[in-house]
N, C-alpha and C positions, 0 to 999 in steps of 0.2 A: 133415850134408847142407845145412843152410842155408848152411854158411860155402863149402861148394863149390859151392854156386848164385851165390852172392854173384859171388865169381871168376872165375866160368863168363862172368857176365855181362861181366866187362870183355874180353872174348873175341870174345863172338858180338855185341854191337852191343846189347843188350839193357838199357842203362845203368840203373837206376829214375831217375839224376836228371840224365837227359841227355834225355827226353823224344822218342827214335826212335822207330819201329816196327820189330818187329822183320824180319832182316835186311837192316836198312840200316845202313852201313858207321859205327862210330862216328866224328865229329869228333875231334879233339884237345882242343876247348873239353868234349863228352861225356864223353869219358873222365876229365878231369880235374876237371869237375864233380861225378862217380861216386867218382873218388878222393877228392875233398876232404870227402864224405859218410861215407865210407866210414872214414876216417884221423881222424872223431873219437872212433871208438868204442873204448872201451875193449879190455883183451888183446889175443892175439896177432895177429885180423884186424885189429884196427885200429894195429898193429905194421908187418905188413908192407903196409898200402895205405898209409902212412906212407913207407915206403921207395919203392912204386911212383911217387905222387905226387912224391915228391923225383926222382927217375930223368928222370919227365916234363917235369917243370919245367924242366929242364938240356938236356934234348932239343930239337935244330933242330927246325923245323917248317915247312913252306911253305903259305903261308895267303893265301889272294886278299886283295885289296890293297882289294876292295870292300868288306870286312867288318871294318875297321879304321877306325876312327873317333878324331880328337886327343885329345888327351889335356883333360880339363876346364880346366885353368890353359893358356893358352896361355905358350911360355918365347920364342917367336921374331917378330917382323913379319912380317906377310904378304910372302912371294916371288911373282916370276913363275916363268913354267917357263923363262925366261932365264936366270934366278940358280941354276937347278939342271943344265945342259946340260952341263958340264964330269963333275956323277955320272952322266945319264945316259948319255952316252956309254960312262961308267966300267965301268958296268953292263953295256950290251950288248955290249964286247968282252969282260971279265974275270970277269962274273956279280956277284953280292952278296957282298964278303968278308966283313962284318964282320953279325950278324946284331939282326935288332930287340928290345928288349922289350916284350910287351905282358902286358896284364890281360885275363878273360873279362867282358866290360862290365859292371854293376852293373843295370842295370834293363834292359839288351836282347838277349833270348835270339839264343846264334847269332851273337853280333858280341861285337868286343875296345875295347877302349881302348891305344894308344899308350902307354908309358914315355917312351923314349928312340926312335929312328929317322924322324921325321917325314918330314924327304928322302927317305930310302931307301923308304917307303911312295909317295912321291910318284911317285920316279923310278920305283918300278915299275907305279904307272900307264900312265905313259905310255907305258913299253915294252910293258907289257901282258902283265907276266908277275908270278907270285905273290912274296910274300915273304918269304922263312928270318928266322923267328921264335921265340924262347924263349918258352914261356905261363908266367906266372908269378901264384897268386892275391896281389893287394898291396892292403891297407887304402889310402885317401887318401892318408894321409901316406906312404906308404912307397910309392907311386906317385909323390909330387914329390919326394920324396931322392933317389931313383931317377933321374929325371927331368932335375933339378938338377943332380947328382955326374957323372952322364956328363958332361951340356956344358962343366961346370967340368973336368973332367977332362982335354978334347977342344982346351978352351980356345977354338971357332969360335962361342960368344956376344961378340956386341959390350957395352961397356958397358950402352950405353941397351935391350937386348935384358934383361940382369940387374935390371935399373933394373924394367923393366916384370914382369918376373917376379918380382921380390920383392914390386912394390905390387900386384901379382895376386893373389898368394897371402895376403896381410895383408889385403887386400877379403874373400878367401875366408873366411876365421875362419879361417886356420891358426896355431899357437901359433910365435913370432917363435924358440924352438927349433928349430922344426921348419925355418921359413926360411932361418935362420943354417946348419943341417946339411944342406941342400939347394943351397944358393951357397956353401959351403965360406968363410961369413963373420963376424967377430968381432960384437956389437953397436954399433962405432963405423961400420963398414963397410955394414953389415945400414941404419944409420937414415939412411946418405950414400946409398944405391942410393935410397930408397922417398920419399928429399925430393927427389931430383932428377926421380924420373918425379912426385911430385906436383905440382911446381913448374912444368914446363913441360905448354900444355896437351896432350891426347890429338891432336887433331889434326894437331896439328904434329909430334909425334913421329913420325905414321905417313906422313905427308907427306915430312919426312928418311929412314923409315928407319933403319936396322941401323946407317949409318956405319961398317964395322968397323975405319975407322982414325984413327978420331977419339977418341982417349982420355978417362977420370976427367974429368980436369980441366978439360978444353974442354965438358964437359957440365954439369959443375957450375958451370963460368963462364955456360954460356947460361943454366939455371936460375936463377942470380941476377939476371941482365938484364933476364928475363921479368917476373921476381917483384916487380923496382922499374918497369917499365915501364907507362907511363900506359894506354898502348894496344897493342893488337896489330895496327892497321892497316897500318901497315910489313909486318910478317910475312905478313900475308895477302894484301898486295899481292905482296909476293915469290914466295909459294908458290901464287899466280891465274898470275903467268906464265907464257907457253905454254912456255919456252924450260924452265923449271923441271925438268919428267919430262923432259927430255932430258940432266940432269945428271947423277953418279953420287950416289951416297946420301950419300957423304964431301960431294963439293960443294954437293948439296942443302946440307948441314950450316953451310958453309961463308957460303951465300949467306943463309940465315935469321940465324946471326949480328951479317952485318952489318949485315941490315937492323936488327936489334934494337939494335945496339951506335953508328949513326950518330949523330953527335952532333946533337941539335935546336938551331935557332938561338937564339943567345942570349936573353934577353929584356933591352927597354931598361929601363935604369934610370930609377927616376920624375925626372921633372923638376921642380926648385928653383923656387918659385917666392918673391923677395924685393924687395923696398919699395927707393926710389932710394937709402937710406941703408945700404943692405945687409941691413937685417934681414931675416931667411928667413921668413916668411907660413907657407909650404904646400907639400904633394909631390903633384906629381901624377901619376899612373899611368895610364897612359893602354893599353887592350888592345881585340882585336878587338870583341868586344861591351859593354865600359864601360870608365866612365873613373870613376878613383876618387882625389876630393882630402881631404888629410890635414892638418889642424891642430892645430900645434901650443899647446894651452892654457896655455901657460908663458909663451910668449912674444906669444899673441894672445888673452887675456883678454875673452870677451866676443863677440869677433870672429865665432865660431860661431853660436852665439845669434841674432848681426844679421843673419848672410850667410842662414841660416835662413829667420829670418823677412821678409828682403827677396825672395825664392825667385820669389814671386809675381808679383814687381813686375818683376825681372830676366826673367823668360822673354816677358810682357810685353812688351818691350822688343824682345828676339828677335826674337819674332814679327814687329813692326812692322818689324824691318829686313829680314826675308825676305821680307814683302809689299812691300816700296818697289820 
């Protein structure tokens, strides 16, 4: 009797670990909440809610778009609802082909987490219609393999997008296994993604953008620029300019480089200074806030010493010819 009440209950709405009242209609997250309860119990009930569970889990599902929350590791730059008009459109004449993965959220009854689909949750905001989505329960890590292995897959991550997501997940404590099998990358590949987003800083990434036709190598080139760079004043004056958000994300890309990569004017070399007989004294170096003279003790013996201690006498002197 107990095991047909059990059953009974994924029926009439009545879950124990879905938390309804009863005759109210179960959710998907309910059910499958009931299932996953249910699917650890030992023998044959917990044989076949083992099967049901799998069944669900495979199963579309149309789920408001308002109870779907990112995924914890962000894998993409913030978009506008510009960069997605081309799905929504896709969406309102053709519907959703391809369907989302999510998780039932870990700490918030009644709402999911994101896998894969972020757009597609986006786009059907806007339209205002729900989303065909697989439920699936995923530990952490099998939430970002997941995650990961689609956009690798799909191949619509930009580099610096990968870049950001490996050094996201390696902030998180995830084990650099787990990274590598989530970006589909070797560890020579895995430590070139998470030096380049460390190397350049966060706001200028988010200020570029996705770039997605700016490849490896032009990122790893600005990351080294950055990285020897005295300053980031150039870049910041590039990315203040109003004309900047009017550029595409590739040029954004484009115009940060150079500011980083312009060559600063040279500096003069010190100047010789030597005796009517040619002997070379001293270098002097002369820059915006000092000037710095250099003698040479090999060839001026002493010479230090006196210039030194005459210091006193010499400025003295100065002075009296600035007051005449």
């Amino acid at each position: 009797m107990a095991r047909k009440h059990d059953f009974a209950s994924l029926n009439q709405g009545e879950l124990r670990a879905g938390h309804v009242s009863p005759g109210t209609p179960p959710s998907p997250l309910n059910r499958l909440s009931a299932l996953s309860g249910m699917a650890s119990r030992p023998g044959a009930l917990g044989a076949v809610a083992r099967g049901f569970e799998q069944v669900l889990s495979q199963s579309v599902i149309e789920i408001d778009p308002e109870v779907i929350d990112a995924s914890p590791i962000a894998d993409r730059l913030s978009a506008s609802d510009e960069d997605i008009r081309d799905l929504v459109e896709s969406m309102r004449e053709r519907g959703q082909q391809v369907p989302i993965l999510v998780r039932p959220h870990p700490t918030a009854e009644g709402r999911y987490q994101v896998a894969y689909g972020r757009r597609r949750v986006r786009a059907a905001r806007l339209i205002g219609c729900k989303v065909r989505s697989v439920i699936k329960h995923l530990t952490d890590d099998e939430l970002v393999v997941a995650q990961g292995q689609e956009n690798s897959a799909r191949k619509d991550l930009s580099f610096i997008e990968r870049a950001l997501f490996a050094s996201r997940l390696e902030e998180g404590g995830y084990d650099r296994a787990i990274i590598m099998s989530a970006l589909s990358v070797d560890k020579t590949g895995l430590s070139r993604l998470i030096s380049s987003a460390v190397k350049i800083p966060s706001h200028v990434i988010e200020a570029i953008g996705p770039a997605p036709k700016t490849g490896r190598d032009r990122w790893v080139e600005l990351a080294t620029l950055l990285e020897k760079a005295p300053k980031l004043t150039p870049v910041d004056r590039a990315i203040a300019d109003p004309k900047f958000t009017q550029l595409t994300s590739d040029e954004r890309f484009e115009a940060v480089f150079k500011a980083v990569a312009a060559k600063t004017p040279r500096k003069k070399a010190p100047t010789v200074w030597a005796t009517a007989e040619g002997t070379r004294i001293a270098k002097i170096k002369s820059e915006d806030q000092t000037t710095t003279l250099v003698l040479d003790k090999k060839l001026t013996a002493g010479f230090g010493a006196y210039l030194v201690e005459s210091l006193p006498e010499i400025y003295a002197a100065f002075k009296r010819r600035e007051e005449a």
